[in-house]
Structure formats: structure tokens, C-alpha cells
N, C-alpha and C positions, 0 to 999 in steps of 0.2 A: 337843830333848833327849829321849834315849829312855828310857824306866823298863823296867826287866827284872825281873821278879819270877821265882826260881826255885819250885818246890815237887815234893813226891814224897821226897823224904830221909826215911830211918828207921832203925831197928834190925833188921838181919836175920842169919842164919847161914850161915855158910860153904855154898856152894854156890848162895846163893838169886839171885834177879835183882827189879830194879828198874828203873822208869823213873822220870827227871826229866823236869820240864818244865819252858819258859822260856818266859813270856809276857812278851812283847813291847807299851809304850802306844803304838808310833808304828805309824798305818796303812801307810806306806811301807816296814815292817820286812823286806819280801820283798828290799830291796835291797840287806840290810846282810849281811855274813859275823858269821855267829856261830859260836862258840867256848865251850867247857868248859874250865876249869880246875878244879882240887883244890887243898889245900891241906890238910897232915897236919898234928898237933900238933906246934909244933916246927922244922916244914919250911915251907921257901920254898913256894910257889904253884906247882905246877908246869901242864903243858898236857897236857889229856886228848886230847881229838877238837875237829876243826872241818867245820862245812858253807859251800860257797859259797851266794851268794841264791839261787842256780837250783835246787841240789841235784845239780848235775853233779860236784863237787868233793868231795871230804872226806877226812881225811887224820886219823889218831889214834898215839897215843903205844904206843911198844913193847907196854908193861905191858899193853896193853889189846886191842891188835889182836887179833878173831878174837873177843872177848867183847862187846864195845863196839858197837852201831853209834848213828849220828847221822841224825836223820831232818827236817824240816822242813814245817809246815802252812803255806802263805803265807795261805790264807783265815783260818785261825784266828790268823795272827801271833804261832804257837808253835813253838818249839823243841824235839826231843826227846834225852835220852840214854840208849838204853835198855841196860842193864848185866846183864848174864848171868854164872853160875859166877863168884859174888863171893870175894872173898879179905878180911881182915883187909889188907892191905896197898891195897886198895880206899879202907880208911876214911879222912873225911875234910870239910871242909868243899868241898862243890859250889859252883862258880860259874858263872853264864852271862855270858858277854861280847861283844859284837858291834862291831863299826865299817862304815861304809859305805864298799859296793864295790859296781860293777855288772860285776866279773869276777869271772871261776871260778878265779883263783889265788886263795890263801888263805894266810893265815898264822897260825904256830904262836906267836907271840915276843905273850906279853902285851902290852907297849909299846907294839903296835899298835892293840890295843883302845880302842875310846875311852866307852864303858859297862859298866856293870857291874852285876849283882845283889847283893843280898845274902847268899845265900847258901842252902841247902839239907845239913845234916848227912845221911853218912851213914858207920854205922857197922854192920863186921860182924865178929862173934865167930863165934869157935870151938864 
């Protein structure tokens, strides 16, 4: 069983940037794909960016590409998402999600994921 704890969520203004982090309890977490997801008030969960276990892989949602990247510590069995020139339409609750793979395809479709965090807000005003 893996535990993912997100953190790094806050209140910021238009333009700012942020990183989350996902820490990972299982020492073997280098072998797992993880995955961001959001989820707006209101709105279904949608898929931010994802990393393969290696880091050769990562693949991110419209909305984001170009602000967004995804990075991965395997020593520290953390996750990054570090989020630039933020938008109010940015806001939302953060997740990290992972499932085990020892390939560099990767997937976007929550369903896939088989953990989850709880969650990290983030919100940006105008």
C-alpha cells in the first residue's frame, strides 16, 4: 500500500507560480508512474501532467503545457509539480496519484491510478 501525501497548496495571484510536492511512504516508489490531477468546485477531476518511474516520459494537459512541468526525486520518493504564470482557472484542489509500472508509457485516465493523496488546495485570484 502506498501513502502519498501532497503539500505546497495556497493562495496566490494571478501571474504567481508554485510548486507541489508528493511524497511517496513506499521505498520502491521510483517504479511507480505518477500523476496529477485537479479538481475545481463543482467539476469532475480532471488530469493535469504525468511522469514515468524513470523521468523519461511526461505528458501534461492542454491548459498547462508550456507552464506546468513535472519533475521526480527517486532518492527522496518525491514528486514534483511546479506551476508558473498561474491563472484563476488554475484553482483547485491538487492530487497526486500513482500506479506501478516499470515502463515509460504512461497514462492520463485516472482509472488507471491505483493511489491517491489527499489533496493540496490551490487557489489564485485576481
Amino acid at each position: 500500500q502506498v501513502q502519498l501525501v501532497e503539500s505546497g497548496g495556497g493562495r496566490v495571484h494571478v501571474g504567481d507560480s508554485l510548486t507541489l510536492s508528493c511524497v511517496a511512504s513506499e521505498r520502491t516508489f521510483k517504479k511507480y508512474v505518477t500523476g496529477w490531477f485537479r479538481q475545481a468546485p463543482g467539476q469532475e477531476r480532471e488530469f493535469v501532467a504525468v511522469i514515468s518511474w524513470s523521468g523519461q516520459s511526461t505528458w501534461f494537459d492542454d491548459s498547462v503545457k508550456g507552464r506546468f512541468t513535472i519533475t521526480r526525486d527517486a532518492a527522496k520518493n518525491t514528486a514534483y509539480l511546479q506551476m508558473t504564470r498561474l491563472t484563476p482557472k488554475d484553482t483547485g484542489a491538487y492530487y497526486c496519484a500513482a500506479y506501478y509500472s516499470d515502463s515509460d508509457m504512461v497514462a492520463y485516465s485516472a482509472n488507471r491510478y491505483e493511489y491517491w493523496g489527499q489533496g493540496t488546495q490551490v487557489t489564485v485570484s485576481s
